[in-house]
C-alpha positions as CSV (number, residue, x, y, z in Angstrom):
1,X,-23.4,12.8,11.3
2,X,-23.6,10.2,8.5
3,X,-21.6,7.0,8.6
4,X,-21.1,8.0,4.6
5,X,-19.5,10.9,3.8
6,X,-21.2,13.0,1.1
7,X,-19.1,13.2,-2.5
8,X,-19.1,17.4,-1.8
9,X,-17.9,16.9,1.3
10,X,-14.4,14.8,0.1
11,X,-13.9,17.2,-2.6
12,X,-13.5,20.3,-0.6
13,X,-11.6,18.1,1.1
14,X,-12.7,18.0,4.6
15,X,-10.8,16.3,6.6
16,X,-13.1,14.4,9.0
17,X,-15.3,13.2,5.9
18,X,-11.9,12.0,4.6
19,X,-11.4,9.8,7.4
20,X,-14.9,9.0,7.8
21,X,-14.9,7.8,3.7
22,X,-11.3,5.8,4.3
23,X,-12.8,4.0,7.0
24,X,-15.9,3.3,4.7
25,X,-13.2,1.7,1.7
26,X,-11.1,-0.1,5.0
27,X,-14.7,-2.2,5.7
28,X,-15.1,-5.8,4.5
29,X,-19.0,-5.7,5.2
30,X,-21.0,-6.5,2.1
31,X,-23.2,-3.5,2.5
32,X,-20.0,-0.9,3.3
33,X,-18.5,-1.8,0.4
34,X,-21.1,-1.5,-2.2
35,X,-21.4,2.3,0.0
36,X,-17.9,2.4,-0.7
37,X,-18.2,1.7,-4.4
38,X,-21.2,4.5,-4.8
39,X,-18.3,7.4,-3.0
40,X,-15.4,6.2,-4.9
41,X,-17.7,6.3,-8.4
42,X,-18.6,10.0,-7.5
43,X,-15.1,11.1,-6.6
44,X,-13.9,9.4,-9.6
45,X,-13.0,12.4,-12.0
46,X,-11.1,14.1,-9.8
47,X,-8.5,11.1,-9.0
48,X,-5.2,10.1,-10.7
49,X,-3.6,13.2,-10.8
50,X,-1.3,12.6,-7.7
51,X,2.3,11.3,-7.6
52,X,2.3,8.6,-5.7
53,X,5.7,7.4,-4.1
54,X,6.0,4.2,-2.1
55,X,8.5,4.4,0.9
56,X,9.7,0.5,1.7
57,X,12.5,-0.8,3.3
58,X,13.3,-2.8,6.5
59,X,11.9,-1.8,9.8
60,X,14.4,0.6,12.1
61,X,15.7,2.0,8.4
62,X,13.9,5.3,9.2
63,X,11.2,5.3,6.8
64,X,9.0,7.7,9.1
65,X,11.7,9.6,9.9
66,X,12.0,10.9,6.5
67,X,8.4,10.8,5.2
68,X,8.2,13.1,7.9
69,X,11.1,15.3,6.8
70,X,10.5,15.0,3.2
71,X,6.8,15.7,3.9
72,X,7.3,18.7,5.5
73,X,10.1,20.1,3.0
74,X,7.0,19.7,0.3
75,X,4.3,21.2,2.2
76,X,6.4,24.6,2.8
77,X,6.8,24.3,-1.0
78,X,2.7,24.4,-1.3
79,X,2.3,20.5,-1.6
80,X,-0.5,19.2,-0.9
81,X,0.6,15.7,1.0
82,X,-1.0,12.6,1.9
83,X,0.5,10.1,3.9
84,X,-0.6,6.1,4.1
85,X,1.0,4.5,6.4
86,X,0.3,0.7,5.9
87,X,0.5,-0.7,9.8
88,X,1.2,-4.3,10.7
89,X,-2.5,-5.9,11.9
90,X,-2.8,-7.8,14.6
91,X,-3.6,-11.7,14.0
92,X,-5.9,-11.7,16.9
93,X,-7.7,-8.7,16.6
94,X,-7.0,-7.1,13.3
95,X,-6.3,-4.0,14.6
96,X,-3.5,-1.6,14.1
97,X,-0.5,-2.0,16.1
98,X,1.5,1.4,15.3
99,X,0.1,4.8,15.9
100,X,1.9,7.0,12.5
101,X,0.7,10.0,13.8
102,X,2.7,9.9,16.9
103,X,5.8,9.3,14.8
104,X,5.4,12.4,12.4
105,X,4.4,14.9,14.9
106,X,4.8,18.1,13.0
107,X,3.6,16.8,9.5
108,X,-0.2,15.5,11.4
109,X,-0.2,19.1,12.3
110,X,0.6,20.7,9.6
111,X,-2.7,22.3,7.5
112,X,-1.3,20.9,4.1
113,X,-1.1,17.3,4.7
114,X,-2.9,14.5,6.5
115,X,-2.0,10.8,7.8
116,X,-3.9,8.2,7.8
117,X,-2.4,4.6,9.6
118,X,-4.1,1.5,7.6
119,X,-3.9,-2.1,9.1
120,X,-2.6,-4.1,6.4
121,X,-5.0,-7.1,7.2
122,X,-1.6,-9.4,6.9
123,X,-1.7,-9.1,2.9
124,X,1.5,-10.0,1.0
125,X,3.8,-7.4,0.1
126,X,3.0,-5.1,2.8
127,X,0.2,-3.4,0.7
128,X,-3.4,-3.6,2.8
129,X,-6.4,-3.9,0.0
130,X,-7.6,-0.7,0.7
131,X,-4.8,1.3,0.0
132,X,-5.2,2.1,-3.4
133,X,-9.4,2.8,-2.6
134,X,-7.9,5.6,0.8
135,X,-5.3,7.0,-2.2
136,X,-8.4,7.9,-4.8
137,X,-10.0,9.2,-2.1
138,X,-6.9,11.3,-1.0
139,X,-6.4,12.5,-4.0
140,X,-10.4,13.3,-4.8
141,X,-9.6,15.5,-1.6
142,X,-6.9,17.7,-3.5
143,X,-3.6,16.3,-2.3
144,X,-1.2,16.2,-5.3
145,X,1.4,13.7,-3.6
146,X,0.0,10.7,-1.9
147,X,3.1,9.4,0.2
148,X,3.0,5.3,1.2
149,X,4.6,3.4,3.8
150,X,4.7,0.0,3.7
151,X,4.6,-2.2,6.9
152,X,8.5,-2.8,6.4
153,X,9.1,-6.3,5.7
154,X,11.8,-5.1,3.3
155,X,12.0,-7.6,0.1
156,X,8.1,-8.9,1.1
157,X,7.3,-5.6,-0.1
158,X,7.1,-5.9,-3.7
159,X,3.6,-5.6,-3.9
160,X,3.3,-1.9,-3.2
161,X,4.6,-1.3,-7.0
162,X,1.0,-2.5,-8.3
163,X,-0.4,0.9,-6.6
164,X,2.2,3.8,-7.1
165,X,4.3,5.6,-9.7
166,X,7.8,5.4,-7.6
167,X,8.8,3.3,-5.6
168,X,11.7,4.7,-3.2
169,X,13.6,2.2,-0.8
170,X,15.5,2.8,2.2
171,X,18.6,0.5,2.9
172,X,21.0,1.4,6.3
173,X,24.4,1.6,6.2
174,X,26.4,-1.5,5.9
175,X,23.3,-3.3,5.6
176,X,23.5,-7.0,5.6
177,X,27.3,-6.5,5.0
178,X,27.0,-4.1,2.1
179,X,26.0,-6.2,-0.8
180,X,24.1,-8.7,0.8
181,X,21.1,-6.1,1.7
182,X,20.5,-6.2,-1.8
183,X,17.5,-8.6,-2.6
184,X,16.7,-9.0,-6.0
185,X,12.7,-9.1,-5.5
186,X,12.5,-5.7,-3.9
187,X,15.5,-4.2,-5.6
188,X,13.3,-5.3,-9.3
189,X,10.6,-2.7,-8.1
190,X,13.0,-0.1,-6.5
191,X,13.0,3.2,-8.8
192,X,15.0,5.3,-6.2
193,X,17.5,4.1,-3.2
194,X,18.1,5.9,0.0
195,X,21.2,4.9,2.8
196,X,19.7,6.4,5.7
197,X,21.5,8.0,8.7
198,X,23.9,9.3,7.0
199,X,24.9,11.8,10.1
200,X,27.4,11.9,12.8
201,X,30.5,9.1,13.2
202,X,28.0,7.2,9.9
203,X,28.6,9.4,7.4
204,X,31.3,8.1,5.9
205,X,30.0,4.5,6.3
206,X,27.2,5.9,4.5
207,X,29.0,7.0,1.4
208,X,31.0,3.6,1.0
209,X,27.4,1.6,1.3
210,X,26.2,3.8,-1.5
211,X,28.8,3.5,-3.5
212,X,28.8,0.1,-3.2
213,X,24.9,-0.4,-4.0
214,X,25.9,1.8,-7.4
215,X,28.4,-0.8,-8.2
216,X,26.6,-3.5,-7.4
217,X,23.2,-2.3,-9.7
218,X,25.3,-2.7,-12.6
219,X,25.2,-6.3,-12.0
220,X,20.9,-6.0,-13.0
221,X,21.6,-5.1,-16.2
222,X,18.0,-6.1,-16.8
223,X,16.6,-3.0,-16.1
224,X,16.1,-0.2,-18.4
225,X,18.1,2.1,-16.9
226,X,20.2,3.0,-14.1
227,X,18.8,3.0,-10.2
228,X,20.1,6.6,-8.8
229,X,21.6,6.1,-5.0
230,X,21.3,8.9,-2.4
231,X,22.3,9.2,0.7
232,X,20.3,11.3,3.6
233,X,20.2,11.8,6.6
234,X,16.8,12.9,7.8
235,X,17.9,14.1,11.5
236,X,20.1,16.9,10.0
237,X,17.5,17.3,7.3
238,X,20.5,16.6,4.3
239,X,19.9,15.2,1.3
240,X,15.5,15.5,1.3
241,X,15.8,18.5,-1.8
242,X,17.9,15.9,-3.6
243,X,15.6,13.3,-3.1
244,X,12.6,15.2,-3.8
245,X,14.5,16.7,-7.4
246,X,15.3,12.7,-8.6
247,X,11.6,11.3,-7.5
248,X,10.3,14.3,-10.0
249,X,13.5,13.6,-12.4
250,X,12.1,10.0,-12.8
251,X,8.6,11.3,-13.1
252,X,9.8,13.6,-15.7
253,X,11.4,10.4,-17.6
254,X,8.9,8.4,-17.3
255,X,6.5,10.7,-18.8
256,X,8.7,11.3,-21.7
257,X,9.0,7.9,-22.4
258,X,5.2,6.6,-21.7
259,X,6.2,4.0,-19.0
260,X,4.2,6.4,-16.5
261,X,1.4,5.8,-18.2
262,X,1.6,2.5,-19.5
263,X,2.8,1.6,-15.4
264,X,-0.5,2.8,-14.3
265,X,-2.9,1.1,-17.2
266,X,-1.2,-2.4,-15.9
267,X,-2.3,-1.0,-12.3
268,X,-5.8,-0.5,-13.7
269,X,-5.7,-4.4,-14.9
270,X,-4.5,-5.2,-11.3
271,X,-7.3,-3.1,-9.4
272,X,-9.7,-5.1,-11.9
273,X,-9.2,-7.9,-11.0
274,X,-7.7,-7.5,-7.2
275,X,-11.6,-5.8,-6.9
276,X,-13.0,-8.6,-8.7
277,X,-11.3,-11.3,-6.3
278,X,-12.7,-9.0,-3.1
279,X,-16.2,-8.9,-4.3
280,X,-16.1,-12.4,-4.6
281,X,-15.0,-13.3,-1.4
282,X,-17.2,-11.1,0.7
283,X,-20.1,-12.6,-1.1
284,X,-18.4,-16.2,-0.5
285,X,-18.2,-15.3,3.1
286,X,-21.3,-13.7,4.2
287,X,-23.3,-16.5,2.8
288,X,-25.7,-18.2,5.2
289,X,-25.9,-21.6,3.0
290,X,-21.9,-21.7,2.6
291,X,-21.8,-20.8,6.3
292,X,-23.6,-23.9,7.5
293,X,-21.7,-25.9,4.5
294,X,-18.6,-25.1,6.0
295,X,-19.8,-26.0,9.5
296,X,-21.3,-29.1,8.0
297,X,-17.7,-30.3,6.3
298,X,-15.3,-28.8,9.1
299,X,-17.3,-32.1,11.1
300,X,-16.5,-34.1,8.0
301,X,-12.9,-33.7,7.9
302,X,-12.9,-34.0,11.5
303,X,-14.4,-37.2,11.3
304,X,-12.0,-38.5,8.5
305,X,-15.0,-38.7,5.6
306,X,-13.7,-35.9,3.5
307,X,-11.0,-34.5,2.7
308,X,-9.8,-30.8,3.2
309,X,-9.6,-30.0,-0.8
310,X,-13.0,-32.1,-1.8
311,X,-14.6,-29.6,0.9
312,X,-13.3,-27.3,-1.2
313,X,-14.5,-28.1,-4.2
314,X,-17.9,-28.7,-3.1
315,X,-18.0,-25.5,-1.7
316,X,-16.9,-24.1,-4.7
317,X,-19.9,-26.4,-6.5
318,X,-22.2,-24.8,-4.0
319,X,-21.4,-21.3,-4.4
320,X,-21.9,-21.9,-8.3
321,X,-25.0,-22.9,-8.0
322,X,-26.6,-20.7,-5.7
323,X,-29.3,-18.5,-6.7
324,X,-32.0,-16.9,-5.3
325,X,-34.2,-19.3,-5.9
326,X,-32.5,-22.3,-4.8
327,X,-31.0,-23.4,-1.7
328,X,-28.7,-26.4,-2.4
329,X,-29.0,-29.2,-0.3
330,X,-25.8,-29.0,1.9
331,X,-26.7,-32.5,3.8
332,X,-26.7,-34.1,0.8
333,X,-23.5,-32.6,-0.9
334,X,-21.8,-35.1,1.0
């Protein structure tokens, strides 16, 4: 079995050339990624037609809890659902630390939908850089809603708005004494809010946090309109219809009004240049002359003849002028 998934293989939407073509997109090597590049080019035409809906919020707030239940209450409505789970990495080894699939039992099994955990690589805002590549590719594969969750760093999160159409966050009750879970960064890119839990002896508590988050957004009046608050409770499965009806309300309005598509044009600028920046450094990086440069000025700054930033620089200098046809003299750059 290839390595490479063919393009007729995604689009009937087999699910072991899925993974095999996320894995491709999650690779850093030079020569994966320009594999990676020739898969996401032939899927191209069939991507973009997916909601995509960011699940964020602090970690014990439930956030696979109810991608599970809302994932299942829109695959028994004939959804077809993807789910990205954005894992913490670990600094050592780079690998995954949660297992998603463990956590959302019934929706892995389910013949409508499909999980895929993604180490995050440690990127700001919880957003790993191959998310948006394993969404196209999700939704080259036919799912119509492409469900993220970010590694839960709460108001870090703010990233995850550069690669979805709504972003939903999940806030417990009585969160940082009411008012003070409300951080401005995350709450600027929140579309949708959720008070989890709201079950048993916490329902009540649940209520009064909501109504106090709905009091408190009038205090952003910044934003163009007003933040709708929910409360659910994914345990006793109350409240997912209602949150499912306002994520398509919003999508409804933002249509109407053009923001959906003008939100997703600024994400095109983004991927530009995000892609740009990654094509760049893996070049950077897999260079054998920069490699024994950086070798060569790491003893340098050891030794105390050259600073940190003029290292920098010069490899920068280096970089610029390398060619295939020249090899710049690294021993003398110093």
């Amino acid at each position: 079995m290839s390595r490479v998934p063919s393009v007729q293989d995604i689009l009937s939407g087999d699910r072991s050339s899925l993974s095999r073509g996320i894995t491709l997109v999650e690779s850093t090597l030079l020569a994966d990624m320009n594999d990676a590049d020739r898969l996401l080019d032939g899927v191209h035409a069939k991507t973009g037609k997916a909601l995509r809906v960011a699940v964020t919020g602090a970690p014990g707030v439930g956030k696979s809890t109810l991608i599970e239940t809302l994932g299942m209450h829109l695959v028994q409505s004939d959804y077809h659902v993807a789910v990205l789970t954005v894992d913490p990495s670990s600094p050592q080894t780079g690998g995954s630390i949660l297992g998603d699939k463990t956590r959302m039992p019934q929706l892995a099994n389910h013949t409508n939908a499909f999980i895929r955990p993604s180490p995050s690589g440690n990127v700001p805002g919880g957003i790993a850089n191959t998310t948006r590549r394993a969404m196209r590719l999700c939704e080259a594969a036919g799912f119509n809603v492409v469900l993220i969750e970010t590694v839960g760093t709460g108001q870090g999160d703010t990233l995850v708005s550069q690669i979805v159409d709504i972003v939903l966050l999940m806030l417990l009750p009585n969160a940082g004494d009411e008012l003070q879970g409300i951080k401005r960064g995350i709450l600027e890119i929140a579309d949708l809010i959720a008070v989890s839990k709201a079950d048993g002896n916490m329902v009540n508590q649940a209520r009064l946090t909501a109504n106090a988050y709905r009091r408190a957004l009038h205090l952003y009046p910044e934003r163009s309109r007003v933040i709708k608050v929910k409360t659910v409770s994914a345990h006793e499965k109350t409240g997912i219809p209602e949150i499912w009806e306002a994520i398509k309300d919003i999508e409804r309005t933002a249509h109407e009004n053009g923001s959906f598509e003008f939100r997703r044009s600024e994400q095109i600028k983004t991927a530009l240049l995000e892609t740009a920046k990654t094509l760049l450094l893996s070049e950077f990086t897999e260079s054998r002359i920069i490699d024994a440069a950086v070798e060569n000025f790491q003893q340098q700054v050891t030794a105390g003849t050259r600073t940190v930033t003029d290292a920098a620089h010069e490899l920068v200098r280096i970089y610029r002028t390398m060619d295939s046809n020249t090899d710049p003299d690294v021993e003398g750059s110093s």
